[in-house]
N, C-alpha and C positions, 0 to 999 in steps of 0.2 A: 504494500500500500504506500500510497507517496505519502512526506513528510509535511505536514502541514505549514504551512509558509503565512506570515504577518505582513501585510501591504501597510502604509503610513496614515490609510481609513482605516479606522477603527471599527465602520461596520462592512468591511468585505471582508467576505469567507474566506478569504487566501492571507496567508502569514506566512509575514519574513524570513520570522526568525523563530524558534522558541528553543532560546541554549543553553539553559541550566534549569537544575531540579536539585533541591534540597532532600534527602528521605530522611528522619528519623527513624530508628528500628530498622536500619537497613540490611543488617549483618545478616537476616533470615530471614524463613518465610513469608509471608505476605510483601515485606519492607523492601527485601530481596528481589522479589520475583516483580514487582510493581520498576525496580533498578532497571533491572536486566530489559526490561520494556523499554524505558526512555531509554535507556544505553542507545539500542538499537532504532530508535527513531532518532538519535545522532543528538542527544543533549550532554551537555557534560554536569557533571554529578558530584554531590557531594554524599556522605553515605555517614551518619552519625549514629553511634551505638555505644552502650555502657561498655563493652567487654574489649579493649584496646585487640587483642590477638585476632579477634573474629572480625571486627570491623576490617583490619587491614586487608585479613585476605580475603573477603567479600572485595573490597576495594581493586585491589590486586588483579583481583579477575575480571573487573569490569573497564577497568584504566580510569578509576573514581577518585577523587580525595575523600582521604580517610580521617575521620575526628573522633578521640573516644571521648564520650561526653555522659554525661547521668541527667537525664531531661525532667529528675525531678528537683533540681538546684537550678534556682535562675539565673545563676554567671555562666550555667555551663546552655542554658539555653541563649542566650544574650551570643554567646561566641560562636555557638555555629549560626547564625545567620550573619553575625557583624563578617566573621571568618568567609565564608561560601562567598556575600556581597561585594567581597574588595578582590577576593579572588578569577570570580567570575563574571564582575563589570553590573551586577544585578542579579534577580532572582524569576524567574518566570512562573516554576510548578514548587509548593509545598507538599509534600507528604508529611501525614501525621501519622506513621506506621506504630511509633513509639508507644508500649504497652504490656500490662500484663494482670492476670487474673489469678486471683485467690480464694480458694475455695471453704464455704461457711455457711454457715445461717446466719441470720439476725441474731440467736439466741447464742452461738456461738462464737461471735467474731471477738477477736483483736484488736483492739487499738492501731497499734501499731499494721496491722495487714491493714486495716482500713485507710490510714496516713497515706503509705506507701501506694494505692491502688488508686487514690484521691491525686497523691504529690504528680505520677507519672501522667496516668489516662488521661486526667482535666486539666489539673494546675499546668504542668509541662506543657501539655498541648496550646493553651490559651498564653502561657509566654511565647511559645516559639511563634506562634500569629499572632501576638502585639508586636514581635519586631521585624516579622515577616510582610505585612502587610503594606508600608511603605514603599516598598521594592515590586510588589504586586500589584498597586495600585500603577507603578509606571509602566509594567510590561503588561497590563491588563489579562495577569494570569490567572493560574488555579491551586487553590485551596482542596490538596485532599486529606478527608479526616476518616480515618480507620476507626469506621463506630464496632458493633457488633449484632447480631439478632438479636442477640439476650437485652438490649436495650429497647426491645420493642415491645418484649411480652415476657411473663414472670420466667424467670430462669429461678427455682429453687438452688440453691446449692453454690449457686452466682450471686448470692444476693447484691454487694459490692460493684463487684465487676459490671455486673447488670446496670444499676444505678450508674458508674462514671458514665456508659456508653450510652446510658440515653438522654444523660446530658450532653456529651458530643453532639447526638442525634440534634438536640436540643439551639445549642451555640452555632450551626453549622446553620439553622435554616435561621438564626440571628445576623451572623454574617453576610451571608445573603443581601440579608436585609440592607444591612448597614455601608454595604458596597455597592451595592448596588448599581449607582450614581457612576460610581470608579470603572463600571468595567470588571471586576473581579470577581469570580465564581469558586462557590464550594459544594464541594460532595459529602456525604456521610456514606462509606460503604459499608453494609450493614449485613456480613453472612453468617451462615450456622458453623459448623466447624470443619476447619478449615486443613488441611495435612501440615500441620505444622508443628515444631517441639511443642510447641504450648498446648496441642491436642491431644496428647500422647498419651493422659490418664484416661482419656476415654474407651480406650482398648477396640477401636474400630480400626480396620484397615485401611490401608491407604486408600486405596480403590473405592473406599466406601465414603472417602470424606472430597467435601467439596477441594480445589487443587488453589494453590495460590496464584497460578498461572489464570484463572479464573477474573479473580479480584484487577489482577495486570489489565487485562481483557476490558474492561470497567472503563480503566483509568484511558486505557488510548481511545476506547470510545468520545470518550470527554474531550480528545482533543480533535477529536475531527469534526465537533460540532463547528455551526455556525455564531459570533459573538453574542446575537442575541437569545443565545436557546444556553439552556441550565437546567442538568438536573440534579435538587436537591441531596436524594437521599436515594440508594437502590438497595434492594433486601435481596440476598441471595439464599434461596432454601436449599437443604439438602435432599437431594430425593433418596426415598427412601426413609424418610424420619418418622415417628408418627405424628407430628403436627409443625413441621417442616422449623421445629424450633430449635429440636437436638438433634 
């Protein structure tokens, strides 16, 4: 498929340019596989993740710059966009892959598992788009924000997890809103589970879970739109569930 190209009207369907993409959570699954997507549609990349070794060689193989960062501390959110911006002249695509899920009840949880689940999913999220957004507003880019299914409908056993992502769901058709004016679009992608480490307590097999290459699928869709079309939120079920929620 050709590369979508940016003319210097802001409502023709053809685009110049679109030459860099932010990922958070890029080391793996979803964050990964969303990478290796704009790799190949010829953006150049930055690739931010907690774990320094796994970021790099994720990196490594994509010919990305590599940041290790913890997106629940806002100096380290502040630097991968100040860092990506001076590097790559601007910012076109955010990825908000950054995330993770812990498992409880209401009657069971944590403190602590709850901070943590709050600090990364939302708080993180919502800095790296307070400093992203200025950058996004000049290349009248895209916002994509890794919600989850379980933010649409009760996930027992997610209770946490569930709640950040349906406020992603939540801040993303905010956004929207609030950009509207700019030029700027955001997504919420929102699927069941997904083949990735993070699905691995599930004991389904690979075959049986939705692919991260899926989610990829999503986001290039989003760029072959036309500037005035957006779509907020897309829910990917799995088939085979019984109520397309696990």
């Amino acid at each position: 498929m050709p590369r979508p190209i940016r003319t210097a009207d802001p409502d023709s369907f053809r685009v110049e340019r679109m030459p860099s993409a932010l990922v958070t959570g890029g080391s793996s699954g979803i964050g990964l596989a969303i990478a290796r997507m704009l790799r190949g549609e010829g953006f150049d990349l930055t690739l931010a993740s907690r774990t320094k070794e796994k970021i790099e060689a994720a990196a490594a193989e994509l010919g990305a710059r590599a940041l290790a960062a913890d997106m629940s501390k806002e100096e380290d959110c502040i630097r991968v966009v100040a860092d990506h911006a001076e590097r790559f002249g601007g910012l076109d695509v955010l990825v908000n892959s950054a995330g993770l899920g812990i498992a409880g009840t209401v009657e069971s949880l944590q403190a602590k598992h709850v901070d943590l689940q709050l600090g990364v999913n939302l708080r993180g999220l919502l800095i790296v788009s307070r400093e992203a957004i200025p950058h996004l507003k000049r290349s009248k880019g895209w916002i994509v924000n890794l919600a989850s299914i379980a933010g649409t409908a009760p996930a027992p056993g997610l209770t946490v997890y569930g709640a950040t992502k349906a406020a992603v769901i939540a801040l993303t058709r905010s956004q929207n809103a609030e950009l509207d004016g700019d030029g700027v679009r955001a997504i919420a992608i929102c699927p069941g589970f997904v083949d990735t480490p993070m699905a691995q307590w599930t004991g389904l097999a690979h075959d049986e879970m939705i692919q991260p290459e899926d989610c990829a699928e999503i986001v290039r869709m989003c760029l072959r739109l036309s500037p005035r079309a957006r779509i907020p939120q897309v829910v990917v079920e799995r088939v085979g569930s019984a109520n397309g929620v696990a």
